[in-house]
LONUKOL-351724 format. One line per 3 residues: number of its first residue (from 0); their letters; for each residue x, y, z of C-alpha. Coordinates in steps of 0.5 Angstrom, whole numbers, plus 500, padded with zeros to 3 digits. Layout:
BEGIN
NUM = A = X:Y:Z ~ ...
//
This chain:
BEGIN
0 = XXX = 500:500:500 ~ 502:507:499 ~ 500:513:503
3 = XXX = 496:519:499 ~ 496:526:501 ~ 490:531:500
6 = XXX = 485:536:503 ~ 478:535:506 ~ 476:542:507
9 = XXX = 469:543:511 ~ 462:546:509 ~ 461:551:514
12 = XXX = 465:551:518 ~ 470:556:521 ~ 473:553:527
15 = XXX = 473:546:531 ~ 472:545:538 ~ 476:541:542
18 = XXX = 469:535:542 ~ 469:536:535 ~ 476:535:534
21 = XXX = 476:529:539 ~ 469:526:535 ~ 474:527:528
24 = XXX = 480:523:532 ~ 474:518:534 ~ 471:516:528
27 = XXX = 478:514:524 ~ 481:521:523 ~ 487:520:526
30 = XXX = 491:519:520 ~ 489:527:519 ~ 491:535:522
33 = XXX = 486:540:523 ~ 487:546:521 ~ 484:552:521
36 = XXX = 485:559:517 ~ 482:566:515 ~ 475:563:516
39 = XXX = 475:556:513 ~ 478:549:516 ~ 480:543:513
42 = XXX = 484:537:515 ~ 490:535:511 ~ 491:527:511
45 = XXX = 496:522:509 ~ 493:516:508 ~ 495:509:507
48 = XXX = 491:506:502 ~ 491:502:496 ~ 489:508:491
51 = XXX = 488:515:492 ~ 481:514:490 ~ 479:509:497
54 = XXX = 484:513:502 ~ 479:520:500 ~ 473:515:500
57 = XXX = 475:513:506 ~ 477:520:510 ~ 470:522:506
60 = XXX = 466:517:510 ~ 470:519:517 ~ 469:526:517
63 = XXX = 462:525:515 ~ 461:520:520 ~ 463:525:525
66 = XXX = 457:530:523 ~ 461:534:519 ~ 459:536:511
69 = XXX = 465:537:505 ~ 465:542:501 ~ 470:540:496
72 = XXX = 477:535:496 ~ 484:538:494 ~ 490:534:491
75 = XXX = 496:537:490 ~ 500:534:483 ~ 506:532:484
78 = X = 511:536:482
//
């Protein structure tokens, strides 16, 4: 397996709160940072995983599963 890095930024949120963060770690999102920045939050991951595809699939669905809604994935190209 190979890890894969991108970015989950979250729809409508402007910060996360300590429990919230807790509920992201608890649902499988411990693999990801949280970030906060000029009004928007987004979890940057690096996910181990059999194709780029099934690791933002999968850190989709833990993020959802912490109650959270996605505004969009980014994933940087290799240089």
């Amino acid at each position: 397996m190979k890890n894969y890095d991108f970015k989950i930024v979250l729809d409508g949120v402007t910060d996360v709160t300590d429990d919230e963060g807790d509920s992201l770690y608890r649902s499988g999102c411990d693999d990801g940072t949280i970030v906060s920045r000029e009004g928007a939050v987004f979890i940057l991951f690096s996910r181990e995983s059999n194709s780029l595809e099934e690791a933002i699939k999968s850190a989709a669905a833990n993020v959802r599963s912490a109650g959270f809604q996605i505004e969009h994935v980014e994933v940087a190209c290799p240089a």
